[in-house]
C-alpha positions in Angstrom: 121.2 68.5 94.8 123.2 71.0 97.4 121.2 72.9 100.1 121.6 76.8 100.7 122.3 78.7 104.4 122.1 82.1 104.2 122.6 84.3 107.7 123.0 87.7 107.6 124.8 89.0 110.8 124.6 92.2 112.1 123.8 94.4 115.4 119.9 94.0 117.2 116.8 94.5 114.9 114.3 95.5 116.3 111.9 92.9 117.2 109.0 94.5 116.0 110.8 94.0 112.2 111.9 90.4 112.9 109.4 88.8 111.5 108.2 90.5 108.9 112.0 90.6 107.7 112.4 87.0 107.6 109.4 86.8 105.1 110.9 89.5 102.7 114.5 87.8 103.0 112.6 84.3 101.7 110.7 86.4 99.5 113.6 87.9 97.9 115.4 85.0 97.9 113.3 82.4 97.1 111.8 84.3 94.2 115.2 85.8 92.7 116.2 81.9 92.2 113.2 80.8 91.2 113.1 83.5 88.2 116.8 81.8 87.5 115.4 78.9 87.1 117.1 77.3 90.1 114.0 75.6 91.6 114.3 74.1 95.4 112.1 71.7 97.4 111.7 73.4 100.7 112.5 77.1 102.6 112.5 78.4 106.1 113.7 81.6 107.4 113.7 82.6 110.9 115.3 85.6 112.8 116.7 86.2 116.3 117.6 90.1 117.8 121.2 89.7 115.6 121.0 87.8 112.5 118.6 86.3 109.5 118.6 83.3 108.8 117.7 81.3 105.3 117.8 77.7 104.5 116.5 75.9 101.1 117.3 72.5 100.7 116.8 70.5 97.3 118.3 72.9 95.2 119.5 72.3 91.8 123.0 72.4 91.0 122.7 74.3 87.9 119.8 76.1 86.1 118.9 74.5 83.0 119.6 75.2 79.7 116.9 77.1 78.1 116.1 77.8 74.3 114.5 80.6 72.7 113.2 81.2 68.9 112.4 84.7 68.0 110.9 85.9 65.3 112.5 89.4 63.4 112.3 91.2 61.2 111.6 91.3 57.1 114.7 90.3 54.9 114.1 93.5 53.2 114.1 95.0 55.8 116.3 98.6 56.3 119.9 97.0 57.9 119.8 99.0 60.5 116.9 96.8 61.9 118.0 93.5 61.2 121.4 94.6 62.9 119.8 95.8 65.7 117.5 92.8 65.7 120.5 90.8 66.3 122.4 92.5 69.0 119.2 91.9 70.8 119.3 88.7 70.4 123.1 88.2 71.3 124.1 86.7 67.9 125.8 88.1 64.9 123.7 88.4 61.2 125.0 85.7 59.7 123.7 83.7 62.5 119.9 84.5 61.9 118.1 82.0 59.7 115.5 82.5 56.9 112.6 81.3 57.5 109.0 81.9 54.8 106.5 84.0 56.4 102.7 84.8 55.0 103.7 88.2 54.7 107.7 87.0 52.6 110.7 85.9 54.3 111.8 87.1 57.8 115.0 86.4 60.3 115.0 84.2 62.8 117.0 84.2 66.1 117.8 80.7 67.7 118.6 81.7 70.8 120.2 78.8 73.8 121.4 80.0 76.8 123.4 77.8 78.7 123.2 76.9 82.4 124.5 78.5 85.1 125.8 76.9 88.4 124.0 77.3 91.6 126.4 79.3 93.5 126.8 82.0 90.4 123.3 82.1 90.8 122.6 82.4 94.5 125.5 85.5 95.1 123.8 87.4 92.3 120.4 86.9 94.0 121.5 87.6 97.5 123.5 91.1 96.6 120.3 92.4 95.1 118.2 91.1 98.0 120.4 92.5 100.7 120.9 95.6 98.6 117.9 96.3 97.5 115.8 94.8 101.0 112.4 96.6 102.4 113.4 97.6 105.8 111.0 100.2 107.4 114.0 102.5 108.7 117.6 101.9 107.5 121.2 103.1 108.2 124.3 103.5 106.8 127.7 103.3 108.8 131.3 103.8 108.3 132.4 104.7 104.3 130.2 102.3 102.8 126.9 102.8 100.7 125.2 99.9 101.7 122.0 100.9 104.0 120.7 98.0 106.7 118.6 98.5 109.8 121.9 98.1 112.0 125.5 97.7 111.1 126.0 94.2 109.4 128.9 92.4 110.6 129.1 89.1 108.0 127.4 87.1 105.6 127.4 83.4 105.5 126.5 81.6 102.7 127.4 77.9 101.9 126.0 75.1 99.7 125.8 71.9 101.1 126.6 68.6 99.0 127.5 65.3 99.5 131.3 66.7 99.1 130.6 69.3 101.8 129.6 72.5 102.2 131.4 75.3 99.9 131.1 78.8 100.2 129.6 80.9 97.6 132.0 83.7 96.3 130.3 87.4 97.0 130.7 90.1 98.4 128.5 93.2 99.6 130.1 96.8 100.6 134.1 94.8 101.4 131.6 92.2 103.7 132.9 88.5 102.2 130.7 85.5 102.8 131.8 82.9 104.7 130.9 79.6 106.4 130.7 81.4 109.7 129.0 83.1 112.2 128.8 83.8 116.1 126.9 82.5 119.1 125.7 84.5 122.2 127.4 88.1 122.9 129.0 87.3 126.3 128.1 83.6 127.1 130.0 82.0 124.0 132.0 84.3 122.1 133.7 84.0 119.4 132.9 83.1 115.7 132.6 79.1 114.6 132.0 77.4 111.0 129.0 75.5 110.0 128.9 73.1 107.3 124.9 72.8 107.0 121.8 74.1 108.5 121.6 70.8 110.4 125.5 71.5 112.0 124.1 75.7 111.9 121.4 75.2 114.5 122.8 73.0 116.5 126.2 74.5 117.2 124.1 77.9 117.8 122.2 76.3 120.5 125.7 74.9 122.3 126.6 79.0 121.8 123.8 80.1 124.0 121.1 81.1 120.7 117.8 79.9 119.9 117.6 80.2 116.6 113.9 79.4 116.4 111.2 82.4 117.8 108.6 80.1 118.5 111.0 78.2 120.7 112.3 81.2 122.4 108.4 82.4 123.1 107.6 78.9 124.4 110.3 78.8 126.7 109.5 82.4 128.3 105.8 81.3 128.4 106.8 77.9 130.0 109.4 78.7 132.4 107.2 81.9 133.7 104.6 79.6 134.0 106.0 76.9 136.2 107.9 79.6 138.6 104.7 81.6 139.0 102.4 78.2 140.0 105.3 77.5 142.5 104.3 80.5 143.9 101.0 80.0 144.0 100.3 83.1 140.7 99.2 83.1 137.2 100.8 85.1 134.4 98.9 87.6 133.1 98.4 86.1 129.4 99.8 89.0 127.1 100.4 87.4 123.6 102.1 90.4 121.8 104.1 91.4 124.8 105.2 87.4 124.7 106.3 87.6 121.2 107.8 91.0 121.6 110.1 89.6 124.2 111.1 86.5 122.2 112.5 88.7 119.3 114.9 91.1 122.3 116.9 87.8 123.4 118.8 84.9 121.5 119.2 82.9 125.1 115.7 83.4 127.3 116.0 83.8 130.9 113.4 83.9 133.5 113.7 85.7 136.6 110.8 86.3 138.7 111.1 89.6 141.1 109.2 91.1 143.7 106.8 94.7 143.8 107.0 97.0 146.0 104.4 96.7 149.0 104.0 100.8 148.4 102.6 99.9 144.8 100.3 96.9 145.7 97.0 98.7 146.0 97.8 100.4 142.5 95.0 98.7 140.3 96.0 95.7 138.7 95.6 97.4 135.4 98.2 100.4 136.2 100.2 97.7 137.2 100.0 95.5 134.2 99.9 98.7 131.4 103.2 100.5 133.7 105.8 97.3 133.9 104.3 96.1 129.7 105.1 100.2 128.4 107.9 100.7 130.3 110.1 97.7 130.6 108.2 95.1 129.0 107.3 92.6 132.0 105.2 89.8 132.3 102.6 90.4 135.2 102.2 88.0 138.0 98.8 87.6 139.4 97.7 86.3 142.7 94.2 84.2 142.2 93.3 84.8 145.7 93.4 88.3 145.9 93.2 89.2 142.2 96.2 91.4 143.0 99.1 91.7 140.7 101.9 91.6 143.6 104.8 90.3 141.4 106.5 90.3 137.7 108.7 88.5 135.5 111.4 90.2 133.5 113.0 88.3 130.8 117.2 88.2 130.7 119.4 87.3 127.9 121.6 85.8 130.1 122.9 83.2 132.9 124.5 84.9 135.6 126.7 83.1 138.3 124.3 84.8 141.2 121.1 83.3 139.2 120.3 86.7 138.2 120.1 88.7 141.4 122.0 91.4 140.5 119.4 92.1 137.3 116.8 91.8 139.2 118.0 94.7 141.7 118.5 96.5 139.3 115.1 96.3 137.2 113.4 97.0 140.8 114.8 99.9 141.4 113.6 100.9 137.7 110.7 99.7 138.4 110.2 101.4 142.0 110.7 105.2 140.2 107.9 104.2 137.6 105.4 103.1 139.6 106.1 105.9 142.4 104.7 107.9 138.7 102.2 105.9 138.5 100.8 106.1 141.9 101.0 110.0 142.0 99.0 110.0 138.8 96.6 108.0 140.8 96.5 109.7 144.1 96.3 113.1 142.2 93.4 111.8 139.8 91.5 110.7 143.6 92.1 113.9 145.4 90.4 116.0 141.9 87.6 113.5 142.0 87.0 113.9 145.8 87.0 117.6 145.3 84.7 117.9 142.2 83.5 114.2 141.2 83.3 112.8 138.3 81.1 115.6 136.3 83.5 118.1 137.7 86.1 116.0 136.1 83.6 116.1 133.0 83.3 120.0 132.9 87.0 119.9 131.1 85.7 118.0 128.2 84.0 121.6 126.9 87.7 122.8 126.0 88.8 119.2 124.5 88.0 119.2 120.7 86.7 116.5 119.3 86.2 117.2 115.5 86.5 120.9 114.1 83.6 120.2 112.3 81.7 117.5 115.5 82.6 120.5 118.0 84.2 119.2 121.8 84.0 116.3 123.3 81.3 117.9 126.0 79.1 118.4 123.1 79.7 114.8 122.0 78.9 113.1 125.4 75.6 115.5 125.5 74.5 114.1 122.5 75.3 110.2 123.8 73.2 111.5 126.9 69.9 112.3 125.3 70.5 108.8 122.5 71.3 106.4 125.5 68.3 107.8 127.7 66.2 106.9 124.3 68.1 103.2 124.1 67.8 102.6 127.3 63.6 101.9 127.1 64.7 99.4 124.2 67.3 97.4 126.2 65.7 97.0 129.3 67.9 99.8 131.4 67.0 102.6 133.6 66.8 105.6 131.2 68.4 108.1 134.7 71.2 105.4 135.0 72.1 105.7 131.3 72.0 109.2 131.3 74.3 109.6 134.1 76.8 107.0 132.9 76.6 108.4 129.7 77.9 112.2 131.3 80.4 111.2 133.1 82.2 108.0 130.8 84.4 110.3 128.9 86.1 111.6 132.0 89.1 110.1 132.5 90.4 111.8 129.1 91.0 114.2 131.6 92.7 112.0 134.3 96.7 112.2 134.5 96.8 108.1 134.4 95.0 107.8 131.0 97.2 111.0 129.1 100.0 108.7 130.6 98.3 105.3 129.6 95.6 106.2 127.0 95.2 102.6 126.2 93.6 102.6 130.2 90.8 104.8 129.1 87.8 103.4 130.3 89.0 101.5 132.4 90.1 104.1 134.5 86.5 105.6 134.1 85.8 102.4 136.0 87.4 103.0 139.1 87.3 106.8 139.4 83.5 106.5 139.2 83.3 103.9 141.8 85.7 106.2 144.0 83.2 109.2 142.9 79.9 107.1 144.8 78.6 105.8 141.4 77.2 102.5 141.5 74.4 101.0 139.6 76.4 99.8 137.4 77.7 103.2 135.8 81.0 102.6 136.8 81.1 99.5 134.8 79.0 101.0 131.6 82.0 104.0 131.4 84.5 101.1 131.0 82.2 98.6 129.0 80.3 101.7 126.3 83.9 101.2 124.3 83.2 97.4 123.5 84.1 95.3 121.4 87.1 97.1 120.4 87.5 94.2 118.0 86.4 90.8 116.4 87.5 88.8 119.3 86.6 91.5 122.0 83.9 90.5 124.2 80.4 92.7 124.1 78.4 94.7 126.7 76.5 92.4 128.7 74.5 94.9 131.1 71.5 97.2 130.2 73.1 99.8 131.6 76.3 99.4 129.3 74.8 98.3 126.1 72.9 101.3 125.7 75.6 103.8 126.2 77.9 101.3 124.0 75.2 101.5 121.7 75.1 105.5 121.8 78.6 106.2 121.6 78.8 104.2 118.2 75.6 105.3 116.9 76.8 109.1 117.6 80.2 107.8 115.8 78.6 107.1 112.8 75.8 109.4 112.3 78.1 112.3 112.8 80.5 111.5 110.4 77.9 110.7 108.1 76.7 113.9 109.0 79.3 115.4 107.4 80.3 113.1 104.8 83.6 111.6 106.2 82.9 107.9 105.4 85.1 105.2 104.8 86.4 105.3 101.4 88.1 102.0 100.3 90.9 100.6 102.5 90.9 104.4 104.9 89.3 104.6 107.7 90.4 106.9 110.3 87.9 107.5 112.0 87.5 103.3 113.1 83.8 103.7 111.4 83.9 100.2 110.4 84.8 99.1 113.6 82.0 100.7 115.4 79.3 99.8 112.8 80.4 96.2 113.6 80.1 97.3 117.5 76.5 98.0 116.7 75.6 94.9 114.8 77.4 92.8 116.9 76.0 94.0 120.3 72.0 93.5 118.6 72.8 90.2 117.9 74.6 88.8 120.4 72.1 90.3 123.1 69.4 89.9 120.9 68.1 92.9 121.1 65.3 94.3 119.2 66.7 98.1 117.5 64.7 100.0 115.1 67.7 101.1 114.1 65.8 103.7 111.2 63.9 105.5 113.9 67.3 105.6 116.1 69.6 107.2 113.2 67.2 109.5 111.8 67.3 111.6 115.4 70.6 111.1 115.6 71.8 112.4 112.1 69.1 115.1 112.8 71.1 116.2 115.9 74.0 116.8 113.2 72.2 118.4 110.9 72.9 115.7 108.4 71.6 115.6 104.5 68.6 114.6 103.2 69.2 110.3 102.6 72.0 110.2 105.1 69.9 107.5 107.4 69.0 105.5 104.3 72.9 105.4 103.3 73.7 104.9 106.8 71.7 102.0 107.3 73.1 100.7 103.9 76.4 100.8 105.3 75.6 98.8 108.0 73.8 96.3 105.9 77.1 95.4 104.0 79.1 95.1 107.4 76.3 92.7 108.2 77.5 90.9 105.0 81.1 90.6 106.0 79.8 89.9 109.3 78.1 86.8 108.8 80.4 85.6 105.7 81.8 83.7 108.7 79.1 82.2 109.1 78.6 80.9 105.7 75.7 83.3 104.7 75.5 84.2 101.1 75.8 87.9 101.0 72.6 87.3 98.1 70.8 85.0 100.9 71.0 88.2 103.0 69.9 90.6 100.3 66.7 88.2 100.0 66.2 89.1 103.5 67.4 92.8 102.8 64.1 93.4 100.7 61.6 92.1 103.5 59.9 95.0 105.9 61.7 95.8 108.7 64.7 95.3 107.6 66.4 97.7 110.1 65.7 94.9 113.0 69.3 93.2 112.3 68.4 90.9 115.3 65.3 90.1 113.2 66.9 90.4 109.4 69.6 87.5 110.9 67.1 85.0 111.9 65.3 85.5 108.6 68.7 84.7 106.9 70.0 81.9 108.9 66.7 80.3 107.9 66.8 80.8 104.5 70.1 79.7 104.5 69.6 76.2 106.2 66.8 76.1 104.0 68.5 76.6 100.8 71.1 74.0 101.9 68.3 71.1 101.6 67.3 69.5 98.0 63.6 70.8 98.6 64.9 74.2 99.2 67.4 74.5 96.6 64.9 72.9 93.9 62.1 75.0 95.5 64.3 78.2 94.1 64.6 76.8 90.9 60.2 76.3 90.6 59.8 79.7 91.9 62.1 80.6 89.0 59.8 79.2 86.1 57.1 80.4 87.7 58.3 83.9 88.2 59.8 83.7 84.5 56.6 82.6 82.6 54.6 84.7 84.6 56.6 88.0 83.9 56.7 87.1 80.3 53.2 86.9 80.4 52.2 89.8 82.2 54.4 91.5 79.9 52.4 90.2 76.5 49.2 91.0 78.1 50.1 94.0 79.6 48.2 92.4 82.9 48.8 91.5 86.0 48.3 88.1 86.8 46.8 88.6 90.2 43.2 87.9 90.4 43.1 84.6 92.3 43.2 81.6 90.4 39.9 79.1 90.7 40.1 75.5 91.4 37.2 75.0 89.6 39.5 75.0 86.3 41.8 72.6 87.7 42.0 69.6 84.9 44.3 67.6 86.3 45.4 65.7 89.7 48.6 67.5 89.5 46.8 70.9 89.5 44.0 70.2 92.3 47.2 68.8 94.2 49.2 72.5 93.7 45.7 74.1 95.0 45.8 71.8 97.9 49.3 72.1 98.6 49.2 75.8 98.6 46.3 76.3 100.7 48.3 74.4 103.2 51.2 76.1 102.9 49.5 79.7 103.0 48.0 78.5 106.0 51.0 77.3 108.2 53.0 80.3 106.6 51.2 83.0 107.5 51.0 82.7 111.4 54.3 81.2 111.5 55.6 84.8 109.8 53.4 86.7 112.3 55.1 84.5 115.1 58.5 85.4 113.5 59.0 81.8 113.4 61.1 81.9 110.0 62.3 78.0 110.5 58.7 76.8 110.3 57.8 79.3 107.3 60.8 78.1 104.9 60.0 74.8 105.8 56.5 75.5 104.7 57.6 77.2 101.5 59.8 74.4 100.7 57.3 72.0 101.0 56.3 73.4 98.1 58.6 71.7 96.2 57.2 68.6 95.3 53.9 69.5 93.9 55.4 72.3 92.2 57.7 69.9 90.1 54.8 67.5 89.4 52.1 70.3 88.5 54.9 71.7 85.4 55.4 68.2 84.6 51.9 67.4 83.7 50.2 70.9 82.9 50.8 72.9 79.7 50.4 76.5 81.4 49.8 78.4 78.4 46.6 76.3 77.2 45.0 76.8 74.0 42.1 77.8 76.2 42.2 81.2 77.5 40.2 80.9 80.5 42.4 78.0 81.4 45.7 79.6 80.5 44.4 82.9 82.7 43.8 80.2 85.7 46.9 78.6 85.5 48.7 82.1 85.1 47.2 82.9 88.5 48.2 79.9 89.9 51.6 80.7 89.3 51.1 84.3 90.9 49.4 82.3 94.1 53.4 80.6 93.8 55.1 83.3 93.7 53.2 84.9 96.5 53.3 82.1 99.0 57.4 82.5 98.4 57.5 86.1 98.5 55.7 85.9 101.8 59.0 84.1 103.2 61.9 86.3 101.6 62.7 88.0 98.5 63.5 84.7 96.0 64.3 87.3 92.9 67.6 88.4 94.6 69.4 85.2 94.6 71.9 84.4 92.5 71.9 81.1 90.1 
């Protein structure tokens, strides 16, 4: 069984495309043989800045043969039809058999197509993979009609047996396949033949090429690493820009250079965001001083003077951006010092943010007067919150964040703490835009939570407002994203929102529609879903919960739900549900027949048997530890009252027949079951769950 290398050789990808194109080129590959029937046992792809790379080992030598039996049509049939019928089928009339049919006799076509060797197979499949591959942007080049990201230089393509490795006849655009390829650009020139993938990898990495990206990201990481501790730094951990850098060289260099002492008081963030944008540097970090006061720049080369000569030569690059960077700086600092930070502010009245929201002065307003109200609920100072609130949009204006807008906040940080802001409002215009996703820490300080909380909630009730929600998989306005801000700020500070009477102001500040706070809220109800899905919280578990008051608390509606849910994980519990069931069932059907409701209170006086007096007993008991345990909001201690339950439950419709010859009996039993229901009810919504 022969194994396949594919490469495809061309000029630097982009590495942003690297790895997604190794998928598509398995994809295509993989899947094109497959149809063929030429089945394998294993595949990898991988990619470096100059080539793709394939290998599937097991393959079969030659697809199988395959037979076919269709049916055609009538012998009576007009000849035009059976003739046709057969050149379909690739055989001439008088090779159709007869065969008796319900409806008469009809032609049959025996069809057998033979097997085809591998190679025929693979060139076919690779020409309308590389012809016919997804790149995001493509080119063409020279006279030829074939379109790739960047010129491509060869193909190899061999199968491997235990004879050796052949090449597989093809050729794409006047490009031949061969068995060979090329190492490193200057270190090892020259082009080399492989007979394997085994012989292909290696003799790349004797040319100077990692072949694998995870190797070439674990070297940079490693290597930067070790020379930054032998300076006594950290690297600044930075996973995209690691593997962004992994797919612009094939041999990984590390060389560690110096910053400028004119740039060292820049903030570390400037830093960072300036040497990442501009020529994608790692950041080295001095513990001591928190002070970023070196970098490392990744070569694709050995040099004889140990890299010297790049490194004077990305420091001078490096000196010009960061001179930018500081006059952005010093420029945002003298404005500040001349009008502070609400001077800064007053510019936000001529920056629009939605033609229909008005500008983003109007916006923070609005965020003012909600956080001053948030602020009694989260234990901050309702002046503090109104003052970080009016000034934490603006560095929108500053000259660092239109060069860096990813700094925005952050920036807010430090030109409020230049302005005289403490308190911790310079934090809160940094912190209100947390968690800008699932992994993103949340808002820890009073001050900060509320305006976080205020910025979202104006978010969402103004686009609400006016009917620009989230439709399916769009989303442009990141609505999603702050409705899980919301939720996940409640409960990971446990806080206590009556989120109704927040959004009903709110949307009333926009002038929203009639039922835009009840759909609102909705909304935010099914991101709790998803939320808590990681958790392992039935979305029905939560829509028990959903249909108990106060159901706006989420800090309150998550505690009733992780109970339930442990609860329902327990026999008791699980069988508890399926009592409340019958009860509920016979009960309605009951109520339904009589046109009565069931609700009376039963009488223990009519109990006839042990197993009824012991379903009085038990529910007493229950209604007694359930009630102040709900008042207490202690919902652990209620659902384990409710699913105490269980037991006498099972034994009272073991042993009582509930619709009795006598009525008064029947009546008392009915209530009984209502007195079941109730006690359950009490807990969370039992109706809604599913099973």
């Amino acid at each position: 069984m022969p194994d396949l290398l594919i490469e495809l050789f061309s000029e630097e990808i982009p590495a942003r495309m690297q790895a997604r194109a190794a998928a598509d080129l398995k994809r295509l590959v993989t899947d094109g043989l497959v149809e063929a029937g030429l089945t394998y046992a294993h595949a990898a792809a991988f990619a470096t800045p100059r080539r793709l790379a394939l290998t599937a080992e097991g393959l079969l030598a030659e697809s199988p043969t395959t037979r076919e039996e269709r049916r055609g049509p009538r012998v009576d049939a007009p000849d035009k039809a059976i003739d046709g019928f057969a050149r379909g089928a690739g055989l001439a009339r008088d090779a159709l058999e007869v065969r008796d049919d319900k409806k008469g006799q009809v032609y049959v076509a025996q069809i057998a197509r033979p097997g085809r060797p591998a190679a025929e197979i693979v060139a076919e499949v690779l020409e309308a993979a590389i012809r016919g591959f997804p790149w995001p942007k493509s080119m063409r080049w020279g006279a030829g009609s074939l379109r790739w990201v960047r010129p491509l230089h060869s193909i190899l393509c061999i199968l491997t047996d235990e004879a050796g490795a052949s090449v597989v006849p093809m050729e794409v655009d006047g490009i031949a396949a061969g068995d060979t390829t090329e190492g490193h650009r200057f270190m090892v020139p020259g082009r080399f033949s492989v007979s394997g993938f085994e012989d292909y990898e290696a003799k790349l990495k004797r040319a100077k090429v990692m072949l694998h990206a995870d190797e070439r990201a674990g070297h940079i990481r490693n290597d930067a690493a070790q020379q930054a501790f032998a300076l006594g730094m950290d690297v600044a951990e930075d996973p995209a820009l690691l593997a962004e850098v992994a797919g612009l060289v094939e041999w990984p260099v590390v060389l560690v250079g110096d910053i400028g002492a004119d740039f060292l008081d820049l903030p570390p963030e400037v830093l960072q965001t300036s040497m990442k944008e501009h020529q994608k540097f790692f950041s080295l970090r001095n513990p001591a001083t928190g002070r970023i006061e070196k970098f490392a720049t990744i070569a694709n080369i050995e040099t004889p003077d140990s890299g010297a000569t790049i490194l004077a030569g990305n420091v001078r690059v490096l000196s010009a951006r960061l001179s930018d960077a500081r006059f952005f700086w010093e420029n945002d600092l003298r404005r500040i010092a001349e009008g502070g930070m609400t001077g800064l502010a007053e510019g936000l009245k001529d920056v629009t943010f939605h033609a229909a929201l008005g500008t983003q002065w109007d916006r923070v307003q609005r965020i003012a007067a909600l956080a001053r109200e948030i602020a009694l609920l989260v234990g901050a100072a309702p002046d503090l919150a109104d003052e970080a609130a009016r000034i934490c949009k603006a560095d929108l204006l500053s000259e660092m964040v239109y060069e860096f807008p990813e700094l925005q906040g952050v920036m807010g940080r430090y030109y409020a703490k230049s302005a005289g802001h403490d308190d911790g409002v310079p934090e809160a215009c940094q912190e209100h835009y947390a968690p800008l996703g699932p992994s993103d820490a949340v808002p820890a300080a009073p001050v900060s939570v509320a305006v976080a909380l205020a910025d979202k909630i104006d978010m969402l009730t103004g686009f609400w407002a006016i009917d620009e929600k989230p439709t399916g998989s769009k989303d442009p306005y990141a609505l999603r994203r702050a409705a899980l801000g919301v939720i996940r700020i409640a409960l990971d500070r446990g806080l206590r929102l009556p989120l109704a009477g927040l959004l009903a102001p709110a949307l009333a500040a926009h002038s929203g529609p009639d039922g835009a706070a009840a759909d609102l809220l909705s909304f935010l109800h099914d991101r709790l879903k998803v939320h808590l899905k990681g958790e392992g919280i039935r979305h029905d578990v939560i829509d028990a919960c959903l249909a108990m008051p106060q159901n706006d608390d989420l800090t309150l509606l998550v505690r009733r739900a992780r109970a339930l849910s442990e609860t329902l994980k327990t026999d008791d519990g699980e069988n508890l549900v399926q009592g409340f069931r019958r009860a509920n069932n016979i009960l309605a059907q009951a109520e339904e027949k009589d046109g009565v409701e069931y609700s009376f209170g039963a009488d223990r006086k009519f109990a006839d048997s042990p197993e009824e007096t012991a379903l009085f007993d038990a529910l007493d008991a229950a209604d007694a530890r359930i009630a102040p345990a709900m008042a207490a909001e202690d919902f652990t201690a209620a659902m384990q009252s409710m699913a105490a339950l269980r037991a006498p439950i099972d034994a009272f419709f073991e042993a009582v027949q509930i619709n009795a010859d006598n009525e008064i009996l029947r009546r008392n039993r009915l209530n009984l079951l209502n007195r079941i229901r109730a006690s359950c009810l009490a807990v969370a919504d039992l109706t809604r769950l599913e099973g």
